[in-house]
C-alpha positions, 0 to 999 in steps of 0.5 A, spaced: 429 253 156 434 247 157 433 245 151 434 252 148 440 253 152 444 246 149 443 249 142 444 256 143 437 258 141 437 266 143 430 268 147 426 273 150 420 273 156 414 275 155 410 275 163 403 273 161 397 274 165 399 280 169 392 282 169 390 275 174 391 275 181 397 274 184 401 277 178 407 279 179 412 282 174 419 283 179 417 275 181 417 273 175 423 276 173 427 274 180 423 267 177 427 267 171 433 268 175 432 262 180 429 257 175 433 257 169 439 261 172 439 266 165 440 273 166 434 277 165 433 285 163 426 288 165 425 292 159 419 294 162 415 295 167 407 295 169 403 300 170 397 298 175 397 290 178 392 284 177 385 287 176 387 294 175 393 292 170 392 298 165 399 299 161 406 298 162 412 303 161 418 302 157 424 302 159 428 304 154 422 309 150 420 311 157 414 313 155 406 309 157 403 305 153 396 304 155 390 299 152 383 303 155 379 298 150 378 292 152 382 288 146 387 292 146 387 294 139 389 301 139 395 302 144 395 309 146 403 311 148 403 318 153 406 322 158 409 317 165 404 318 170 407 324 175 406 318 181 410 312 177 416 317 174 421 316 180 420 309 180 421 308 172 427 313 173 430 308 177 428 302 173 431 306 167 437 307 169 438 299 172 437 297 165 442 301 162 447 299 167 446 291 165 445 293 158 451 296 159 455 291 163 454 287 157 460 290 152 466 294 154 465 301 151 458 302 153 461 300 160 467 305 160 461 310 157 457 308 163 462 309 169 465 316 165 457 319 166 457 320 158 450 319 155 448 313 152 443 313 146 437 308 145 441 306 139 446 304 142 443 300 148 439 296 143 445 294 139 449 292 145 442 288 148 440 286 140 448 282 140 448 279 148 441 276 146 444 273 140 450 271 144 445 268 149 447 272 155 441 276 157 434 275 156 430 281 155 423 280 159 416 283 157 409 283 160 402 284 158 397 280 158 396 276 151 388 274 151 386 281 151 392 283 147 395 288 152 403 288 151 403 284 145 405 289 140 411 291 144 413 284 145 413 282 137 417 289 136 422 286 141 422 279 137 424 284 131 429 289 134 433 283 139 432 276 136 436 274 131 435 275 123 437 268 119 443 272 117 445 273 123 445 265 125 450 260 123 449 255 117 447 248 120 451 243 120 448 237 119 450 229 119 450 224 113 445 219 118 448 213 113 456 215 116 
């Protein structure tokens, strides 16, 4: 992480293992804040914890995603469940609202209520991550392949391409 700090390599997390005992997404993130003094963004949250990890919610879609085979090959987008939406309605908003702390325009948007589109919350997020400022989080659980698919489609939509990366400059090793 330090080493991706000294060369402004941008980044995303990904919580592993939330299907294990002990998981915990907010403690992660709260983990990524403490440790590494980075800015991290939850782009999602988990439905169900440990054994009963079952999907996720995302945050910026908010629709469910849910793996019921035992690879996760066929991930199943649905409805969120009536029990969780008062929960990811508040975390929906918290995430619009660090999305939009990180440029001006959609900041004055935010404070004057004026909606603000998927659209927009990916260009902002999609350039503050370019820039360093923030990090997106995601979770899942890699060895049954639950939540792998949405992270590589983050990797498309926040990290840079190569053309949105500075050339190299190297140095001439004999001067």
């Amino acid at each position: 992480w330090r080493q991706a700090d000294r060369y402004g390599v941008p980044r995303i997390c990904f919580a592993n293992k939330m299907d294990r005992v002990g998981a915990s997404y907010d403690r992660t993130i709260e983990s990524i804040k403490q440790r590494l003094g980075a800015n991290p963004v939850a782009m999602q949250m988990p439905i169900g914890m440990e054994g009963s990890f079952k999907g996720v919610i995302d945050l910026m879609t908010m629709k469910a995603v849910f793996w019921d085979d035992e690879l996760g090959k066929d991930p199943r987008e649905a409805e969120i469940p009536v029990d969780l939406k008062t929960e990811a309605d508040e975390r929906h908003h918290t995430m619009v609202e660090r999305i939009a702390e990180l440029d001006d325009e959609l900041t004055v948007k935010y404070l004057e209520g004026d909606e603000i589109s998927n659209a927009e919350l990916k260009t902002a997020l999609r350039k503050a991550v370019i820039e360093s400022r923030v990090a997106p989080v995601f979770c899942g659980s890699s060895l049954r392949n639950k939540g792998v698919q949405l992270v590589l489609d983050a990797v498309i939509d926040y990290l840079p391409s190569p053309l949105d990366v500075p050339a190299i400059t190297g140095t001439d090793p004999r001067t």
